[in-house]
C-alpha positions in Angstrom: -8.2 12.8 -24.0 -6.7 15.3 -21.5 -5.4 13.7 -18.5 -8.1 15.1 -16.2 -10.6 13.7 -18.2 -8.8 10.2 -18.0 -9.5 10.6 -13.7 -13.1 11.6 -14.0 -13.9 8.9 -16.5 -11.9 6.3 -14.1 -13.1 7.7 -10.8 -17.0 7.2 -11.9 -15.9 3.3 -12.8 -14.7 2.2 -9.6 -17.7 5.0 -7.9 -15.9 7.3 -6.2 -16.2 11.3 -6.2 -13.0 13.4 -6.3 -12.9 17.1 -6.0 -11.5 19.2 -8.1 -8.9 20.0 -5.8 -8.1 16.1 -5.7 -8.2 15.2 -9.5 -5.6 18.7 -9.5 -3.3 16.7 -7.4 -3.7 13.5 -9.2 -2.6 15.2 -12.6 0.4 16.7 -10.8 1.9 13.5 -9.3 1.1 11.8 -12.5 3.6 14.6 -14.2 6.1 14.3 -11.1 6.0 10.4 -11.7 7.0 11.2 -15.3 9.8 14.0 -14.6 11.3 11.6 -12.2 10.4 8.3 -13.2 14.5 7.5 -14.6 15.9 9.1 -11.8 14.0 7.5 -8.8 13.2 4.3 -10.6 10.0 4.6 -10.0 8.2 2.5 -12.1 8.1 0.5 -15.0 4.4 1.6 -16.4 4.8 3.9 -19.3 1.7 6.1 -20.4 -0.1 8.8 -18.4 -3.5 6.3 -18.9 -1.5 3.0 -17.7 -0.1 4.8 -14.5 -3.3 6.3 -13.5 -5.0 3.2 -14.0 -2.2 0.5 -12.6 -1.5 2.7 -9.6 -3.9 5.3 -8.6 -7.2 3.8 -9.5 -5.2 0.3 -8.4 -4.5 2.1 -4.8 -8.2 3.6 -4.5 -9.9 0.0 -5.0 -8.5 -0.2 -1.1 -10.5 3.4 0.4 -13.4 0.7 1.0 -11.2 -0.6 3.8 -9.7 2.6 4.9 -11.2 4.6 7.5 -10.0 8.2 7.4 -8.6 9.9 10.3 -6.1 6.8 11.5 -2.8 5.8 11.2 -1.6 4.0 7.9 1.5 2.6 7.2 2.8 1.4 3.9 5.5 -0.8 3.1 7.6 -1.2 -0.1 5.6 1.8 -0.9 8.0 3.0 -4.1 6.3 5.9 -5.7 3.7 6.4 -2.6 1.6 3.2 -3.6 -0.7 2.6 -2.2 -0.5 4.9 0.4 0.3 8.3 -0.3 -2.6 7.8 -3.0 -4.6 6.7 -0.2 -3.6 9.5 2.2 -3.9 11.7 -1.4 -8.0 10.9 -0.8 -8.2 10.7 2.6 -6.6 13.8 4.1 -6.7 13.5 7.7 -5.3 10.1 7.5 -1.7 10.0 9.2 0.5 8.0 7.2 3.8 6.2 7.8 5.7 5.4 3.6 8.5 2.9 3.8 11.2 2.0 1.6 14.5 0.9 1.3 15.4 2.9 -1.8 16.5 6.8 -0.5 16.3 7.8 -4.7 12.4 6.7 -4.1 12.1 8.6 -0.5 13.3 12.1 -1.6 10.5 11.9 -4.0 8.0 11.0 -1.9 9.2 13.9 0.2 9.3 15.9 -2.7 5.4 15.2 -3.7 4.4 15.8 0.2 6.1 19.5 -0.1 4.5 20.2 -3.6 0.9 18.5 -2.9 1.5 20.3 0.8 0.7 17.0 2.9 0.6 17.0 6.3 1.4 14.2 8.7 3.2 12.2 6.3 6.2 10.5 7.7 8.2 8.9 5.0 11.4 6.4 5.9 14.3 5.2 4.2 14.7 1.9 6.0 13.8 -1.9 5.8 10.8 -3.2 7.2 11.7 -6.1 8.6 14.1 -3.3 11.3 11.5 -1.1 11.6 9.4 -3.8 12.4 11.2 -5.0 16.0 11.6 -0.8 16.6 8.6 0.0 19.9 7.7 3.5 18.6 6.4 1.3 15.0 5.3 -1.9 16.2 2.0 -2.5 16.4 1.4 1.2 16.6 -1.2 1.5 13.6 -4.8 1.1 12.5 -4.0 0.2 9.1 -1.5 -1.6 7.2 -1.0 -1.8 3.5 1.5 -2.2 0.4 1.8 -3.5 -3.4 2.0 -7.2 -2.9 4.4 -8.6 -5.6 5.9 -10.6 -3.2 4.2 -14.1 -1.9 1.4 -13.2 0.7 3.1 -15.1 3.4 6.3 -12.9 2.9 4.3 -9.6 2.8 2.2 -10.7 6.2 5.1 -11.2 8.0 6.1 -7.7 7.2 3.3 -5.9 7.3 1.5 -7.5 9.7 3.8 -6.6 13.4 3.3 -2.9 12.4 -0.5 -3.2 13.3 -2.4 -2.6 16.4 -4.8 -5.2 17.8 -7.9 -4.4 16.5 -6.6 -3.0 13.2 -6.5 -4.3 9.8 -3.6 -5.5 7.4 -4.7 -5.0 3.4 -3.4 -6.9 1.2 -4.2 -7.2 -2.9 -3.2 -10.1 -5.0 -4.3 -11.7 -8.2 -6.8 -14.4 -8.2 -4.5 -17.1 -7.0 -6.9 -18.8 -4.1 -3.9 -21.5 -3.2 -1.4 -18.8 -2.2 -4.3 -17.4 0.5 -4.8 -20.9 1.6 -1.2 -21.5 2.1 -0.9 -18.2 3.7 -3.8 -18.5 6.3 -2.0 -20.5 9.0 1.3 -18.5 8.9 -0.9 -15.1 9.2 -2.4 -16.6 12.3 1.2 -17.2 14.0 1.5 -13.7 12.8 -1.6 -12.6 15.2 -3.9 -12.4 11.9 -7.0 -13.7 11.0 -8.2 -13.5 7.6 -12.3 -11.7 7.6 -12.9 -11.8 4.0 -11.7 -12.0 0.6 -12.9 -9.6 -2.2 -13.2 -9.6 -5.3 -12.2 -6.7 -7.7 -12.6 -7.1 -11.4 -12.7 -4.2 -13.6 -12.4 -4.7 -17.4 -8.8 -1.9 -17.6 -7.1 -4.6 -15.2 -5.6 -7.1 -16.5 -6.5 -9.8 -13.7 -8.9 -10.2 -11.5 -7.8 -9.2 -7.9 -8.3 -10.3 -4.3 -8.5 -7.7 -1.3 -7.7 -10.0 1.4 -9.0 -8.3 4.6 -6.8 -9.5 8.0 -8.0 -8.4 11.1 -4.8 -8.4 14.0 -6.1 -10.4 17.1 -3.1 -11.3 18.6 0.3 -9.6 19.7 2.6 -10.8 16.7 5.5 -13.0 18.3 9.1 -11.2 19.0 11.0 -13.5 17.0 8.8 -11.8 14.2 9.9 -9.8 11.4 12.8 -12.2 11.0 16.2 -10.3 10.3 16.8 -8.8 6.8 16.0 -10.8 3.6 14.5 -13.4 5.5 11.3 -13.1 4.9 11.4 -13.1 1.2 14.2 -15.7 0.3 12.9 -18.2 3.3 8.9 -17.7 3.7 7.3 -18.8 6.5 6.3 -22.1 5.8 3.5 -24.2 8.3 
């Protein structure tokens, strides 16, 4: 099956409608993804199918959540996951990609100048700096990225970047103990968890939970701790 065929057929699963001028875009990245992949480290995921399902159609399960339109910032974001797929959808959406690698940001500024993406702003830097930096913190509407680390870690990074009033997004697998744990330190954070949902298509492998946290309060200063921090000692309550 020809790769544009593969995002039709996956796009009507999870119900959403992309143009012709989007599914273009998708098939591009995909081949950028490939062309680079080595180079950049981008990912693991080998197959044209396996990255359009594990990172695009992963990423798009969020555009519930999204409003377009407002700021975005993603952390950790690799490849541009899930925000540059995000921002791939929702045009007018102003997004912020961070990541530590600089191999992984001069592709993502790469795909920007090919896909011709305006107001993207992509960083080579750690979160946990940019975090304590005034023209970042809480400065945005929404706040994303690939959780493979514990929720607690990734809520402490993600989570100073937003504005009061905005929304951190987070998906994880299924594991309800690891949101419980997490809920008290995303309320030092100045989170509150509004609802859990659940995402279960039969091409995932797992069941997934789209934790929605609403900001409420100022985050604390003390809050990203310094580099490193935040993975090797999570907050614990």
């Amino acid at each position: 099956m020809a790769l544009t065929n593969y995002i039709k057929k996956y796009a009507k699963e999870i119900k959403i409608e992309l143009s012709p001028e989007k599914i273009s875009d998708i098939d591009i990245y995909i081949r950028e993804i490939n062309a680079w992949s080595k180079k950049a480290d981008l990912t693991s995921i080998k197959g044209d199918e396996n990255i359009l399902v594990n990172l695009f159609i992963d990423a798009f399960t969020l555009l519930p959540y999204i409003k377009d339109g407002k700021k975005l910032i993603d952390i950790g974001t690799g490849g541009g996951f899930p925000g540059l797929a995000l921002k791939l959808f929702y045009r007018d959406t102003k997004a912020t990609l961070v990541d530590s690698s600089s191999k992984k940001c001069v592709f993502l500024k790469h795909i920007c100048d090919l896909l011709k993406f305006k107001d993207v702003e992509v960083l080579w830097t750690r979160a946990e700096e940019l975090g304590r930096d005034p023209l970042y913190r809480e400065k945005y509407d929404f706040a994303c990225c690939r959780a493979v680390s514990s929720l607690s870690t990734i809520a402490e990074l993600c989570i100073p970047f937003v504005r009061i009033g905005g929304t951190f997004i987070a998906s994880k697998g299924k594991e309800s103990e690891e949101i419980k744990e997490a809920e008290p330190v995303i309320g030092i954070l100045g989170g509150k968890i509004e609802r859990i949902e659940k995402v279960k298509y039969q091409f995932f492998s797992e069941e997934k939970n789209i934790i929605i946290i609403s900001k409420i309060n100022n985050t604390p200063e003390k809050y990203p701790r310094r580099n490193g921090l935040p993975q090797k000692r999570p907050i614990k309550i």
